[in-house]
N, C-alpha and C positions, 0 to 999 in steps of 0.2 A: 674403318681402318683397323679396329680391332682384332677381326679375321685378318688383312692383310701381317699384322705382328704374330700371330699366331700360328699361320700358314709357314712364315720364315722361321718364325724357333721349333716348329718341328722337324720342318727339314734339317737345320743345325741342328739339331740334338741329332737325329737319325744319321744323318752323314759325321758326325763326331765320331757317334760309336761305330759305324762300319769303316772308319777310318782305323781307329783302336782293333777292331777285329782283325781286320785284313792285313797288320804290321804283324800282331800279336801270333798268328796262324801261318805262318810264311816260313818257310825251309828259312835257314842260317845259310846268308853269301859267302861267308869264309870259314872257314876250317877251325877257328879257334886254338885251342893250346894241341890240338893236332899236329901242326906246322912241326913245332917244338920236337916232336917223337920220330917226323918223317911219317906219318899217316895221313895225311892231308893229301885229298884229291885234285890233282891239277887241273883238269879237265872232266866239269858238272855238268849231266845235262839239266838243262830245266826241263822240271813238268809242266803240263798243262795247267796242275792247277795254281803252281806256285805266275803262273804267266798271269792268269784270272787273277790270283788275290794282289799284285803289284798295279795291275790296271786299276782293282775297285780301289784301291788303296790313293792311287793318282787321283783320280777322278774326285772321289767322296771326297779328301783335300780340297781340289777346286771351288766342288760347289761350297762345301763347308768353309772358303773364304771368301767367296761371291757374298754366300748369304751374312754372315760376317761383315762386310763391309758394308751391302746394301742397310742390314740394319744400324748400323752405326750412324750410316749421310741423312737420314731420314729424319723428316721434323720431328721435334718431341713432343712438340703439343699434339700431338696425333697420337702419340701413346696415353694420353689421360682416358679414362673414363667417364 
């Protein structure tokens, strides 16, 4: 049972930080103090990769509250050694 705690905080920890990367690395959806001056783009295309980093970004979320919760319902006497 040891491995099976072990197996799930890695993948939370790894799906944390590509969570963090993938927000962190992303075009800005609005324009900011742009607006303000009239420089602000009404119509963005998105890139590809900005499409890529919104998916991992979903995704690694998901599982990193899957694995979050699984480890939470889980017995505890199973985590002693």
């Amino acid at each position: 049972m040891v491995l099976f705690r072990n197996i799930f905080m890695i993948v939370s920890l790894l799906t944390g930080i590509m969570m963090v990367f993938g927000y962190l690395i992303q075009s800005p959806k609005a324009s900011g103090l742009g607006s303000i001056s009239g420089q602000a783009q009404k119509f963005k295309v998105r890139k590809h990769r900005d499409i890529f980093l919104e998916k991992l970004t979903m995704w690694s979320a998901i599982i990193f509250g899957v694995t979050a919760f699984i480890l939470s319902i889980a017995n505890p006497d199973m985590w002693k050694m």
